[in-house]
mmCIF file of the N, C-alpha and C atoms, coordinates in Angstrom:
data_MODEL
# 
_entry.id   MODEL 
# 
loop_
_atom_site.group_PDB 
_atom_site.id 
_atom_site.type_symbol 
_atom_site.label_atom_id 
_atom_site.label_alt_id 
_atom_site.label_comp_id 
_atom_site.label_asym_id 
_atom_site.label_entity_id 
_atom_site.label_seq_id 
_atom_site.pdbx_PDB_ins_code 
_atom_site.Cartn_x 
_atom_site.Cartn_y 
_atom_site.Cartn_z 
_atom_site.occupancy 
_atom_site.B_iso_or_equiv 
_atom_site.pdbx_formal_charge 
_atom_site.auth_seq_id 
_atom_site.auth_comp_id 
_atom_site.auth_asym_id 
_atom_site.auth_atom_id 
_atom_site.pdbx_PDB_model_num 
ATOM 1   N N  . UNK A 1 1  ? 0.832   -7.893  2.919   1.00 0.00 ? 1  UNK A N  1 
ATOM 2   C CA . UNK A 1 1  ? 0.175   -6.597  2.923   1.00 0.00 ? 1  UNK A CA 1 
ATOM 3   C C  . UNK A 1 1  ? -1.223  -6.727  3.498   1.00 0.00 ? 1  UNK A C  1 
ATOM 4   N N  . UNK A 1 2  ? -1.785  -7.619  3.682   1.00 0.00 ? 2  UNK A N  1 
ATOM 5   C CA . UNK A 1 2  ? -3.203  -8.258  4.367   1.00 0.00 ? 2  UNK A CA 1 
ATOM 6   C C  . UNK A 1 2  ? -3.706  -7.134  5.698   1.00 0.00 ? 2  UNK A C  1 
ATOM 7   N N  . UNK A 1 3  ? -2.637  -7.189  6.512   1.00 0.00 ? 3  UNK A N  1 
ATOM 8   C CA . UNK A 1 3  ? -3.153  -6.577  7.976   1.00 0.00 ? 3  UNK A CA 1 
ATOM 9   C C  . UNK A 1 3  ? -3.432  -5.265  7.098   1.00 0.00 ? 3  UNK A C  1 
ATOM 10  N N  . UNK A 1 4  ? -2.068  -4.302  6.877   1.00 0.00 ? 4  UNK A N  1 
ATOM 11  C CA . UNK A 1 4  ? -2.577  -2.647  6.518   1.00 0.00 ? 4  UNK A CA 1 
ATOM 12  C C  . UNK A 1 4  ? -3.690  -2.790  5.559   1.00 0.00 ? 4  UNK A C  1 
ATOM 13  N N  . UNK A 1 5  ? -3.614  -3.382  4.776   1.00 0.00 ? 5  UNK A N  1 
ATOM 14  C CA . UNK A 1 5  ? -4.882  -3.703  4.051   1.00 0.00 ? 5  UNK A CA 1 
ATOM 15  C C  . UNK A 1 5  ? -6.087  -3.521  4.694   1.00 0.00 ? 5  UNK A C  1 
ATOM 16  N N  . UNK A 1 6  ? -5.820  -4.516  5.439   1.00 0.00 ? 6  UNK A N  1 
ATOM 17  C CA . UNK A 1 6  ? -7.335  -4.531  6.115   1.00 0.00 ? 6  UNK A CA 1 
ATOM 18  C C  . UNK A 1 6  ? -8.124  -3.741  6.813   1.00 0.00 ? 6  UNK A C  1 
ATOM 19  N N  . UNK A 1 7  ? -7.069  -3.139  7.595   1.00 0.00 ? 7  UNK A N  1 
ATOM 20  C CA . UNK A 1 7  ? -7.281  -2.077  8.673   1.00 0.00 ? 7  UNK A CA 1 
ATOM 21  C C  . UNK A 1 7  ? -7.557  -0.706  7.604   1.00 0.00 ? 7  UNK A C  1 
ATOM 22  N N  . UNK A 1 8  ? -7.077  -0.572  6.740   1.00 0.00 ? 8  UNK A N  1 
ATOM 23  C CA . UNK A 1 8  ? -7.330  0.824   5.656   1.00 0.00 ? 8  UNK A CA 1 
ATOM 24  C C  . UNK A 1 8  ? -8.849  0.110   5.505   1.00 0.00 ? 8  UNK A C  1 
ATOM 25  N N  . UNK A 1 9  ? -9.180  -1.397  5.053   1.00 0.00 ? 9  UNK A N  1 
ATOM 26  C CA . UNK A 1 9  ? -10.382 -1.233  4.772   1.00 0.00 ? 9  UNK A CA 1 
ATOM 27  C C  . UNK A 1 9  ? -11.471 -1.232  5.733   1.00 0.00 ? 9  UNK A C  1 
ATOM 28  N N  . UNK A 1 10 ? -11.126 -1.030  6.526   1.00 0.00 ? 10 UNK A N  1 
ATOM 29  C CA . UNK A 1 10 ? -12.555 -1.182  7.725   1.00 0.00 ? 10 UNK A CA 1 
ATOM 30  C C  . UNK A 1 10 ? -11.942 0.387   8.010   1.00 0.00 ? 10 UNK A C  1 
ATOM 31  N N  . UNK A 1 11 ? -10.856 1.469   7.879   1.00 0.00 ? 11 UNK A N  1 
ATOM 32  C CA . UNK A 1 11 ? -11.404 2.759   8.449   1.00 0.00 ? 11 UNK A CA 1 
ATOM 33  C C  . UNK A 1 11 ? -12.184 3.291   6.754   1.00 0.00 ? 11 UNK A C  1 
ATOM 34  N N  . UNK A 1 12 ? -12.046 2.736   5.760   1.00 0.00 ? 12 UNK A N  1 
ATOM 35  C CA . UNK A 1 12 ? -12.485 3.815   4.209   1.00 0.00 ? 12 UNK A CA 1 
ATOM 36  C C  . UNK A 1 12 ? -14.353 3.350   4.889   1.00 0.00 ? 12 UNK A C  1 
ATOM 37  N N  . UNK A 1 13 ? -14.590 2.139   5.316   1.00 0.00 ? 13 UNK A N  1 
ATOM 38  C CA . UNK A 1 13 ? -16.029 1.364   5.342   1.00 0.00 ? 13 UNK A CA 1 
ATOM 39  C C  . UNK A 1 13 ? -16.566 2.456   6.341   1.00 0.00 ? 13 UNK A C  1 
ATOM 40  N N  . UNK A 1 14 ? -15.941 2.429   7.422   1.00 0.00 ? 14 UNK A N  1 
ATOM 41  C CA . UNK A 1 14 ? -16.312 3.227   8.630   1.00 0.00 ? 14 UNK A CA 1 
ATOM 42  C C  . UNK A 1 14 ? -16.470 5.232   8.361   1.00 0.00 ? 14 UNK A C  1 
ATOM 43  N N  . UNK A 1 15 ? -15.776 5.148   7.540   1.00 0.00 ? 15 UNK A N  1 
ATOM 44  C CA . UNK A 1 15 ? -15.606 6.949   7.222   1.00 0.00 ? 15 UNK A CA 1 
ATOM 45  C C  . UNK A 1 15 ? -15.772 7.053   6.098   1.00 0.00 ? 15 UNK A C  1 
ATOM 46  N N  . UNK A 1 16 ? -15.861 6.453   5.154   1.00 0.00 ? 16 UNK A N  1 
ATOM 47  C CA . UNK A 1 16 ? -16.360 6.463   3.443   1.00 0.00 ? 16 UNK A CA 1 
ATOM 48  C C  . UNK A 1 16 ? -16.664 7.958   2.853   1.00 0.00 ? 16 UNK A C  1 
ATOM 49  N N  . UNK A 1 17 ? -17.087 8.854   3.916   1.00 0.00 ? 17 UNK A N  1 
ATOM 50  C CA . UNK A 1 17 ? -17.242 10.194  3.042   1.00 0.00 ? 17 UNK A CA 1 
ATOM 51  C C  . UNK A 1 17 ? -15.646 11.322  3.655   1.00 0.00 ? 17 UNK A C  1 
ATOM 52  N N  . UNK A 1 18 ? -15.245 10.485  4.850   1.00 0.00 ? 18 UNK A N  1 
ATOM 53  C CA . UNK A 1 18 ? -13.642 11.253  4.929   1.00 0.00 ? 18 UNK A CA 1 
ATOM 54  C C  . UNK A 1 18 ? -12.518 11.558  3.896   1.00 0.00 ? 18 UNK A C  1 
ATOM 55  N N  . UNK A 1 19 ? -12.453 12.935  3.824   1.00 0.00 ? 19 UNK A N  1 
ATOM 56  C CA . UNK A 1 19 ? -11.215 13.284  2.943   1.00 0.00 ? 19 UNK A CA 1 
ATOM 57  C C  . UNK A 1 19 ? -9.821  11.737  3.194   1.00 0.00 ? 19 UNK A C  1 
ATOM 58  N N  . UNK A 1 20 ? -9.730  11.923  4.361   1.00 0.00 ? 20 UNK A N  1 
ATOM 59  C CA . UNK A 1 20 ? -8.383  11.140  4.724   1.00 0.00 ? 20 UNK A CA 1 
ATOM 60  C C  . UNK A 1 20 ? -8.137  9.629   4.562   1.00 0.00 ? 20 UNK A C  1 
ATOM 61  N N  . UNK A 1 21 ? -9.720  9.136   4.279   1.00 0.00 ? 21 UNK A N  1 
ATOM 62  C CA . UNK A 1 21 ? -10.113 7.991   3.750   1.00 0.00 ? 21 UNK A CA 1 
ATOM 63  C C  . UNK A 1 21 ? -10.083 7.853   2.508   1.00 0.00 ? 21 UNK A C  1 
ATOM 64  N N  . UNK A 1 22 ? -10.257 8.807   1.522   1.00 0.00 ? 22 UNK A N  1 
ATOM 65  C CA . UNK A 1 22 ? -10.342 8.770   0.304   1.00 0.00 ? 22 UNK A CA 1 
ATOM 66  C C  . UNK A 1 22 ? -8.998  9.039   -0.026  1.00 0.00 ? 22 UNK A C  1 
ATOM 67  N N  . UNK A 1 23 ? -7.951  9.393   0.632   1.00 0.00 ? 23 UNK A N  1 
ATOM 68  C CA . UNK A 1 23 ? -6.473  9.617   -0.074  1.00 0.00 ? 23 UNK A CA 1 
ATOM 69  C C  . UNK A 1 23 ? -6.009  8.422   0.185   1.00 0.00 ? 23 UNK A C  1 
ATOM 70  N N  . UNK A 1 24 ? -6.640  7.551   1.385   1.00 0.00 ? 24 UNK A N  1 
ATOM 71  C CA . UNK A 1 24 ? -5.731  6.231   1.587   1.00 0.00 ? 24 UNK A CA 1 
ATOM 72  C C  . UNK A 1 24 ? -6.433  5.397   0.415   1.00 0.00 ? 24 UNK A C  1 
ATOM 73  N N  . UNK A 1 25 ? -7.252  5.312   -0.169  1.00 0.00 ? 25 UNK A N  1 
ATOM 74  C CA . UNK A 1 25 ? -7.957  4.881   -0.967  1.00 0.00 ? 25 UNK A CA 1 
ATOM 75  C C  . UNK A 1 25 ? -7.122  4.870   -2.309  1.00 0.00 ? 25 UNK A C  1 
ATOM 76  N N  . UNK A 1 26 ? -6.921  6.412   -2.811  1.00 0.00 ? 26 UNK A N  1 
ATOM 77  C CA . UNK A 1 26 ? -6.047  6.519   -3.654  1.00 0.00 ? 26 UNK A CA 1 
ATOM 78  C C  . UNK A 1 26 ? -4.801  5.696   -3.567  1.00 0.00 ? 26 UNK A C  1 
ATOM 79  N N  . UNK A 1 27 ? -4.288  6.058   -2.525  1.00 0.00 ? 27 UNK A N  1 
ATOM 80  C CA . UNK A 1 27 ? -2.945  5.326   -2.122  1.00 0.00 ? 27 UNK A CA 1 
ATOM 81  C C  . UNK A 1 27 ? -2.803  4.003   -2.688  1.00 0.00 ? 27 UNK A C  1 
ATOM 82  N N  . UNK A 1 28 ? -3.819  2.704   -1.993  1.00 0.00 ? 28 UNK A N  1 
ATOM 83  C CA . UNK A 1 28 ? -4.212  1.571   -2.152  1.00 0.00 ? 28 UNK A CA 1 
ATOM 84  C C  . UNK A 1 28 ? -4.542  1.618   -3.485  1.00 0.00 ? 28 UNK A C  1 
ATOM 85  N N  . UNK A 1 29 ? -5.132  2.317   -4.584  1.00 0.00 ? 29 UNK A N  1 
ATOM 86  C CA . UNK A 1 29 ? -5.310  2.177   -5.814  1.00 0.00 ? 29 UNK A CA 1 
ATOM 87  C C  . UNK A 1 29 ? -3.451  1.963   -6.802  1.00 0.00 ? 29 UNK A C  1 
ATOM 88  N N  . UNK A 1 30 ? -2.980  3.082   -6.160  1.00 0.00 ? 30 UNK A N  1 
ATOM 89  C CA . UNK A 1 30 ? -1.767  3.663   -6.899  1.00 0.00 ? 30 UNK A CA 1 
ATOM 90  C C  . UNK A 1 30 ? -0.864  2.628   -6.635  1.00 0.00 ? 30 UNK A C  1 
ATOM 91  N N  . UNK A 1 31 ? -1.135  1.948   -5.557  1.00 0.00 ? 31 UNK A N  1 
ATOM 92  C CA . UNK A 1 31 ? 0.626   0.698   -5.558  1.00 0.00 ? 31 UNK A CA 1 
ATOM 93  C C  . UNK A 1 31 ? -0.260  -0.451  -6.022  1.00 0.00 ? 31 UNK A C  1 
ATOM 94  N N  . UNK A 1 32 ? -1.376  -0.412  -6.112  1.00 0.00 ? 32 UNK A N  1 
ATOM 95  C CA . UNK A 1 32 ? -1.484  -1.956  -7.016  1.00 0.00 ? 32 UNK A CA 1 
ATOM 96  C C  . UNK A 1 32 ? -2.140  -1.725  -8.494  1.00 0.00 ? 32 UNK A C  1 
ATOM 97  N N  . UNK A 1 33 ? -1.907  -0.353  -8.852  1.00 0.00 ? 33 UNK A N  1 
ATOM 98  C CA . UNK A 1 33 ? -1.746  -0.367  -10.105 1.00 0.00 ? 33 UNK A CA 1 
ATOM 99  C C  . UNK A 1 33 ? -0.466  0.226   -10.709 1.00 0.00 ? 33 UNK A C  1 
ATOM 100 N N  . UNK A 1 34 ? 0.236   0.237   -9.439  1.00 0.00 ? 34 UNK A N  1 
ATOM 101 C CA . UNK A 1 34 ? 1.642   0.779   -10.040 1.00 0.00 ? 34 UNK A CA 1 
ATOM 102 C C  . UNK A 1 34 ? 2.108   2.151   -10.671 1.00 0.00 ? 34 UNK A C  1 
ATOM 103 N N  . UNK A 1 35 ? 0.686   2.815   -10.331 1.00 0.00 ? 35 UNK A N  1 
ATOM 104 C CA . UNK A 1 35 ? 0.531   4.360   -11.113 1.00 0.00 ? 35 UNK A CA 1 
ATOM 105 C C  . UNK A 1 35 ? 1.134   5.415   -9.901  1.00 0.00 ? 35 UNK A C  1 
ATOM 106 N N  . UNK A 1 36 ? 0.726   6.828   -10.559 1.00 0.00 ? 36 UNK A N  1 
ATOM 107 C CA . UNK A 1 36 ? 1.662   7.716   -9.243  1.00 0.00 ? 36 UNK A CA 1 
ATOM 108 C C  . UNK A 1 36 ? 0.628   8.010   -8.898  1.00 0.00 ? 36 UNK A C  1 
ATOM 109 N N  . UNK A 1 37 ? 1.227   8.494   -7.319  1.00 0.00 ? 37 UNK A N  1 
ATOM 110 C CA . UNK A 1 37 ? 0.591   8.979   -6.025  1.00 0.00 ? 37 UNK A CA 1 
ATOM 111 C C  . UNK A 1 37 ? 1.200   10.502  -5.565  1.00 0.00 ? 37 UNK A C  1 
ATOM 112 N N  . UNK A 1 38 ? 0.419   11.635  -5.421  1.00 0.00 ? 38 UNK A N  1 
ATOM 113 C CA . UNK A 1 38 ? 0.980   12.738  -4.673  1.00 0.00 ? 38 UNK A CA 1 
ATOM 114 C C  . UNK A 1 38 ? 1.329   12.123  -3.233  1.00 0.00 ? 38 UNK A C  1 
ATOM 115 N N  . UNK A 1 39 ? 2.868   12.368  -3.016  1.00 0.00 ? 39 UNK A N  1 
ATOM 116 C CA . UNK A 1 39 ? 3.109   11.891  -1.655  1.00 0.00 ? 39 UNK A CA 1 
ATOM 117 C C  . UNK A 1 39 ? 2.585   12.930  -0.652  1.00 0.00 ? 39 UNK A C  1 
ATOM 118 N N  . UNK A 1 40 ? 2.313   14.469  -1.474  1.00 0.00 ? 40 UNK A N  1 
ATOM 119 C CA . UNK A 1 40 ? 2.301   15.461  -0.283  1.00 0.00 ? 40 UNK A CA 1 
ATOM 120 C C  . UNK A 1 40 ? 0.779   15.084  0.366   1.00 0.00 ? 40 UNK A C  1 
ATOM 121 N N  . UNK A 1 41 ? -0.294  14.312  -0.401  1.00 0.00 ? 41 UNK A N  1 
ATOM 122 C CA . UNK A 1 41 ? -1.395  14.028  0.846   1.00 0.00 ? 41 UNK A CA 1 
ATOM 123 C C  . UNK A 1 41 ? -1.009  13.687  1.727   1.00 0.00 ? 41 UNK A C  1 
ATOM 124 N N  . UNK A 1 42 ? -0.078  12.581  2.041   1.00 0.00 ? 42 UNK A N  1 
ATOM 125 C CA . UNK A 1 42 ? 0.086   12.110  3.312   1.00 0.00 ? 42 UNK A CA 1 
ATOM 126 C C  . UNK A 1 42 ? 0.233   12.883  4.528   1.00 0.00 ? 42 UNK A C  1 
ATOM 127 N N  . UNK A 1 43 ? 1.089   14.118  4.537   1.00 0.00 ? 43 UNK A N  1 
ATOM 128 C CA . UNK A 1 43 ? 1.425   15.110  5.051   1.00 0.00 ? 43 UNK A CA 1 
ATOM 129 C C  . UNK A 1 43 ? 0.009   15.876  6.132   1.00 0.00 ? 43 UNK A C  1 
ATOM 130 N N  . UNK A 1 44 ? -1.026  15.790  5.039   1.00 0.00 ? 44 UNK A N  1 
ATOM 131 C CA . UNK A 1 44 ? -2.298  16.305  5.142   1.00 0.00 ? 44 UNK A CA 1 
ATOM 132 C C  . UNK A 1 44 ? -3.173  15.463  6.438   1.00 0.00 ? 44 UNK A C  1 
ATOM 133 N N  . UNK A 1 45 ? -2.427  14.236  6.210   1.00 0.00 ? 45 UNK A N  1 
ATOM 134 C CA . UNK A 1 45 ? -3.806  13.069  7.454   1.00 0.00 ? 45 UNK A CA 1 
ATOM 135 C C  . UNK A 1 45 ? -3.258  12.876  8.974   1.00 0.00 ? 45 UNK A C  1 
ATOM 136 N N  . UNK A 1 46 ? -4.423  12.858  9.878   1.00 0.00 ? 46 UNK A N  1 
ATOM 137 C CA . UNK A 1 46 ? -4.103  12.545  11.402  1.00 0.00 ? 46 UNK A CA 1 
ATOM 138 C C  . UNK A 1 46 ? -2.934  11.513  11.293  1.00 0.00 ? 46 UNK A C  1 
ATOM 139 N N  . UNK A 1 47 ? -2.495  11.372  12.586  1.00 0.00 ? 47 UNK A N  1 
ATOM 140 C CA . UNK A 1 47 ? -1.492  10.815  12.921  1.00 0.00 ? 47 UNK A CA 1 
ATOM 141 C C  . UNK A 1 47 ? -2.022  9.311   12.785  1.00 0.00 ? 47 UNK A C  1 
ATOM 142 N N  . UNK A 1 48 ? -3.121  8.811   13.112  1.00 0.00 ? 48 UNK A N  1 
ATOM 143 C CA . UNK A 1 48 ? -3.815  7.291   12.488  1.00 0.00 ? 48 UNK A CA 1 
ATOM 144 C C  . UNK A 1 48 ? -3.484  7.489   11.367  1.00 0.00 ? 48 UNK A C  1 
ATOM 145 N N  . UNK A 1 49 ? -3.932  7.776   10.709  1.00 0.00 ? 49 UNK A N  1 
ATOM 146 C CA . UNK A 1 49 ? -4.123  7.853   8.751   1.00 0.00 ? 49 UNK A CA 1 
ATOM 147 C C  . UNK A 1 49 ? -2.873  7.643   8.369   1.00 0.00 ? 49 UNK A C  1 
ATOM 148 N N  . UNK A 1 50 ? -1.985  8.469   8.806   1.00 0.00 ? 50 UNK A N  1 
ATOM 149 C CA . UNK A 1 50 ? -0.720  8.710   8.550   1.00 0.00 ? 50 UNK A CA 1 
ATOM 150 C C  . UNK A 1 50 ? 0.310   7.338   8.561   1.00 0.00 ? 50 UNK A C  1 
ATOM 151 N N  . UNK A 1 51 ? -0.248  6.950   9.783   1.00 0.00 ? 51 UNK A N  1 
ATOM 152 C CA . UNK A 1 51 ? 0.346   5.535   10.545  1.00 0.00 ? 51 UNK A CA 1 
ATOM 153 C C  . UNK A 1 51 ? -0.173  4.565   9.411   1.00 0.00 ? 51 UNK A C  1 
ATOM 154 N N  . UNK A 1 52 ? -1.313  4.372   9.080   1.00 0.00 ? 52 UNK A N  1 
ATOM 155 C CA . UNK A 1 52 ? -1.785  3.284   8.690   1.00 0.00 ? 52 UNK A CA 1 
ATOM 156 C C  . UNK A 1 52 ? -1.227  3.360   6.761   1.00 0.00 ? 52 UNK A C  1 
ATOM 157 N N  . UNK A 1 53 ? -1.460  4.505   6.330   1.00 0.00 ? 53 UNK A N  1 
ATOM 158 C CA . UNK A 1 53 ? -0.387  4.576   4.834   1.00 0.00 ? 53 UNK A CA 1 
ATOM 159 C C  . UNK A 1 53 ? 0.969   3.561   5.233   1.00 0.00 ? 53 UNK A C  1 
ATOM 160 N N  . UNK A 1 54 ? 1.839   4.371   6.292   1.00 0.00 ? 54 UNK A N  1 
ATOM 161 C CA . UNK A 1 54 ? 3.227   3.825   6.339   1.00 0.00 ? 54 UNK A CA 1 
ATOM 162 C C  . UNK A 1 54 ? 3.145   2.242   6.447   1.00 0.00 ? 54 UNK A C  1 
ATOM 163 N N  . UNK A 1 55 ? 2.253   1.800   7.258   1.00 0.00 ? 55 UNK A N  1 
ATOM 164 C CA . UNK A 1 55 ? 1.843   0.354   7.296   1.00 0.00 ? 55 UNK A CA 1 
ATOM 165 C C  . UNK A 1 55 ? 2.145   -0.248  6.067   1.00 0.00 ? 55 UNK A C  1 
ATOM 166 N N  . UNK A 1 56 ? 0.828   0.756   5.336   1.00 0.00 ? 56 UNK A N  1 
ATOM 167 C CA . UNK A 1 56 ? 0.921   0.151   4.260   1.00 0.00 ? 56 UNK A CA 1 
ATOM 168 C C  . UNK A 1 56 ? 1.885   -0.311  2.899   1.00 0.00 ? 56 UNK A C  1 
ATOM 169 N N  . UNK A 1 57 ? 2.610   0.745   3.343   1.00 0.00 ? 57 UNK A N  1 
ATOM 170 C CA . UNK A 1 57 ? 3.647   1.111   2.460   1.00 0.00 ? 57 UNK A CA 1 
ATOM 171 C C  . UNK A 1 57 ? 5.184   0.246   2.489   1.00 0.00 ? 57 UNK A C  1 
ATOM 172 N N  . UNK A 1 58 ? 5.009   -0.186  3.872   1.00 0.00 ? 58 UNK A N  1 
ATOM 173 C CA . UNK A 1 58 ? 5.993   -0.819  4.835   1.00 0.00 ? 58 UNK A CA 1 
ATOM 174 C C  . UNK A 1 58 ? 5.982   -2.640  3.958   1.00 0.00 ? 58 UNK A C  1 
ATOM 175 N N  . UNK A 1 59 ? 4.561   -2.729  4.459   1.00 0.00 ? 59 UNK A N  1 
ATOM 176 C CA . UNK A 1 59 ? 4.025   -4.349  3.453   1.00 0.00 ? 59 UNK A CA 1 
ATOM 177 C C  . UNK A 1 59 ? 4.109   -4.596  2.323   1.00 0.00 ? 59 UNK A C  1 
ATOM 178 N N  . UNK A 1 60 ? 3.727   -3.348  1.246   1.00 0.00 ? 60 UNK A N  1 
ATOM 179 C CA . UNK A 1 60 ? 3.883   -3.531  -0.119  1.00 0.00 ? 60 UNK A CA 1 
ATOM 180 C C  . UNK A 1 60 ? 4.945   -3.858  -0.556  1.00 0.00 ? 60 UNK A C  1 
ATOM 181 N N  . UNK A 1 61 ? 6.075   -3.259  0.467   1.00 0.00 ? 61 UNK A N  1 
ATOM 182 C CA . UNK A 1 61 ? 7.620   -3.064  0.594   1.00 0.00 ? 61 UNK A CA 1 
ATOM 183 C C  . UNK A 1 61 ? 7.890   -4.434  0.213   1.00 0.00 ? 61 UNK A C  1 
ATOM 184 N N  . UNK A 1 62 ? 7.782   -5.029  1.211   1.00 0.00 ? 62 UNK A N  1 
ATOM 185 C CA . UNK A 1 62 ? 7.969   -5.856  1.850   1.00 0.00 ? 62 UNK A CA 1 
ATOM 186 C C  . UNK A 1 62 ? 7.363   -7.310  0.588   1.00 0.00 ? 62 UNK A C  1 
ATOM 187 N N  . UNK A 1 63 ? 6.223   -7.032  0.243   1.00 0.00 ? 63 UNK A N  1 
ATOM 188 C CA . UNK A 1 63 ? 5.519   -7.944  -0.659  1.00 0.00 ? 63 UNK A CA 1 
ATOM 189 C C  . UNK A 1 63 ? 6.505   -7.937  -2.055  1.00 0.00 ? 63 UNK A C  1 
ATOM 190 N N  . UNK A 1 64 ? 6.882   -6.595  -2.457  1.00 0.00 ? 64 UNK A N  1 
ATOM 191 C CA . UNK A 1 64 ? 7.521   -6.752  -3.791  1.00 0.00 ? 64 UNK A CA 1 
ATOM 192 C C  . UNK A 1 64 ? 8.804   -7.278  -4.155  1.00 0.00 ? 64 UNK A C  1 
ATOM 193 N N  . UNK A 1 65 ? 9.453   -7.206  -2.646  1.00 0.00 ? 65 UNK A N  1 
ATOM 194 C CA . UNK A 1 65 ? 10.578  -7.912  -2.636  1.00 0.00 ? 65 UNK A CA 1 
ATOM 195 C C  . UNK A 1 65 ? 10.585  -8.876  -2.535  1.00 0.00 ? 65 UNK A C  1 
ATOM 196 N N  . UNK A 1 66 ? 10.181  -9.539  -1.705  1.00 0.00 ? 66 UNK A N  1 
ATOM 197 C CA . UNK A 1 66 ? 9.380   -10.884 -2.038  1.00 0.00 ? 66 UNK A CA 1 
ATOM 198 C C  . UNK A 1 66 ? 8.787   -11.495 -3.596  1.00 0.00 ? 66 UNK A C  1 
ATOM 199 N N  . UNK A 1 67 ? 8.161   -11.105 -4.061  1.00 0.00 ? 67 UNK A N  1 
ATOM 200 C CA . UNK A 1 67 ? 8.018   -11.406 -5.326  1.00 0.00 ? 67 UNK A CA 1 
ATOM 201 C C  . UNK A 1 67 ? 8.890   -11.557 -6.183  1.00 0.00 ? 67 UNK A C  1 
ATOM 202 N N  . UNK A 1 68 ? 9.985   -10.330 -6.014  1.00 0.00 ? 68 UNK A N  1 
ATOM 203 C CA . UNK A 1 68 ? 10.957  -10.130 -7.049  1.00 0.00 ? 68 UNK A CA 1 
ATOM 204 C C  . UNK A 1 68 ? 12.219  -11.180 -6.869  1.00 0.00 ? 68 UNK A C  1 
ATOM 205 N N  . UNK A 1 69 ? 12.147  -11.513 -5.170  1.00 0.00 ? 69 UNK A N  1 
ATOM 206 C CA . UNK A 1 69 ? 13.467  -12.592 -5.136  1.00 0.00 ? 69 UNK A CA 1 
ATOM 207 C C  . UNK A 1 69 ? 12.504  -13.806 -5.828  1.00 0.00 ? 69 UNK A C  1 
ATOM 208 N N  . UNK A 1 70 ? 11.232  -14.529 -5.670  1.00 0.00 ? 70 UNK A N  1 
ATOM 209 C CA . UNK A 1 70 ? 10.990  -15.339 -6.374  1.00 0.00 ? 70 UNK A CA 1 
ATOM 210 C C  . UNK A 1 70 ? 10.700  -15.091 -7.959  1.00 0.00 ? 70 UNK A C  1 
ATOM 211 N N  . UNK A 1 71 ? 10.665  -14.104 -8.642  1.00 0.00 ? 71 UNK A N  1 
ATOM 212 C CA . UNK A 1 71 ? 10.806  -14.136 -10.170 1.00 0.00 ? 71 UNK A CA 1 
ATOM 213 C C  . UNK A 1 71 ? 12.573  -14.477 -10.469 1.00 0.00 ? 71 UNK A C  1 
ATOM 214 N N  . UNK A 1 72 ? 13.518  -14.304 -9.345  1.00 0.00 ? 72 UNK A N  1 
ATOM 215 C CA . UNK A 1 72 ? 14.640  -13.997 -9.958  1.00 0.00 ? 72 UNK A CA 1 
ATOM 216 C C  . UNK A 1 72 ? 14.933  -15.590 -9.645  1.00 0.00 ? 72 UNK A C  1 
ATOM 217 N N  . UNK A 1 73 ? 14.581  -16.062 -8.750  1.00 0.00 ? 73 UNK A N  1 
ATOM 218 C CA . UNK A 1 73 ? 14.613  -17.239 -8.786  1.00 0.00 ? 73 UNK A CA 1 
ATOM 219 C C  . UNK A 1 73 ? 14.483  -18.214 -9.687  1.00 0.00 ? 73 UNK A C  1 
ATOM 220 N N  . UNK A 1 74 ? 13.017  -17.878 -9.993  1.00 0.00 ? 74 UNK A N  1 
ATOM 221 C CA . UNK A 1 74 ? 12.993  -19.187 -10.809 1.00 0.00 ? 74 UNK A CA 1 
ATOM 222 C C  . UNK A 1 74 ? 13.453  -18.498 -12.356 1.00 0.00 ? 74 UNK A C  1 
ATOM 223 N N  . UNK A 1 75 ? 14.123  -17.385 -12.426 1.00 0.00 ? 75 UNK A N  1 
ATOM 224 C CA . UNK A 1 75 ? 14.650  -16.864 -13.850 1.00 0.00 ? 75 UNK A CA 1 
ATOM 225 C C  . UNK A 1 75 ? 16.094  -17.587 -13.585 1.00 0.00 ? 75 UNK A C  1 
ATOM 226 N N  . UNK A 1 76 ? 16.746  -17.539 -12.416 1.00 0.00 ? 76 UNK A N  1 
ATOM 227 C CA . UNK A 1 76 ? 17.950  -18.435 -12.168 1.00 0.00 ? 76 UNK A CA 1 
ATOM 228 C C  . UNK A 1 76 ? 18.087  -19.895 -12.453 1.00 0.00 ? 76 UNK A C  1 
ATOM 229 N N  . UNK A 1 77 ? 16.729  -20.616 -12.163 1.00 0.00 ? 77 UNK A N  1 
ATOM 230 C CA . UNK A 1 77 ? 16.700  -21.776 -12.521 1.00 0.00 ? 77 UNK A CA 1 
ATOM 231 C C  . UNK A 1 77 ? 16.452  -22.266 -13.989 1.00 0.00 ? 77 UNK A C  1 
ATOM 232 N N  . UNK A 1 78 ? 15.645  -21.431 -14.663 1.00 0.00 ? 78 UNK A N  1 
ATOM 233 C CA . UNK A 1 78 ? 15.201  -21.452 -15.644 1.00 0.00 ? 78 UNK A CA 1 
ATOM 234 C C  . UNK A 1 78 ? 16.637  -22.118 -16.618 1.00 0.00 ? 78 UNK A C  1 
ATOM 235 N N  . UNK A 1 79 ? 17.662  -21.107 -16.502 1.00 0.00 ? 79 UNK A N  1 
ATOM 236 C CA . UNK A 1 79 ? 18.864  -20.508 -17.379 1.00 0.00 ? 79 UNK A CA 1 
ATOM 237 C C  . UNK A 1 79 ? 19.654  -22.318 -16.998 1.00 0.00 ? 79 UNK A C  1 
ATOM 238 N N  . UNK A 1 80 ? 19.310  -23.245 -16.306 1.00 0.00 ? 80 UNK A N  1 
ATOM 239 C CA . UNK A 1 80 ? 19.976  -24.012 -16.616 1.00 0.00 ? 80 UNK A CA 1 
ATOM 240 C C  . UNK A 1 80 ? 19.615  -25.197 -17.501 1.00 0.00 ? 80 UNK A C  1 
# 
């Protein structure tokens, strides 16, 4: 999740008082605390903004599955 990460954090640094910065903000709060997110902001941001959520969203994806095949893993190994 590093790149969308990153790139959300250099546009919130760069635009810090932007509405569209502050929902990706939220966003980035809500999947790493696991809490809810109105999906309909997204709807609301330029086609960047927009892009760079899905990024993000794409990695987290991507990160939790990852995680979850290694918890199941070593819960597989565990059991012997």
């Amino acid at each position: 999740m590093a790149n969308a990460v990153k790139n959300i954090a250099k546009f919130i640094k760069k635009e810090s008082e932007n509405d569209e910065a502050k929902v990706l903000w939220e966003l980035c709060k809500a999947l790493e605390g696991e809490s809810s997110f109105d999906l309909q902001k997204l709807f609301d941001l330029s086609v960047k903004s927009f892009d760079l959520a899905l990024k993000l969203l794409d990695e987290w994806r991507i990160d939790r599955h990852i995680s979850e095949r290694r918890i199941q893993k070593y819960l597989d190994l565990s059991d012997d």
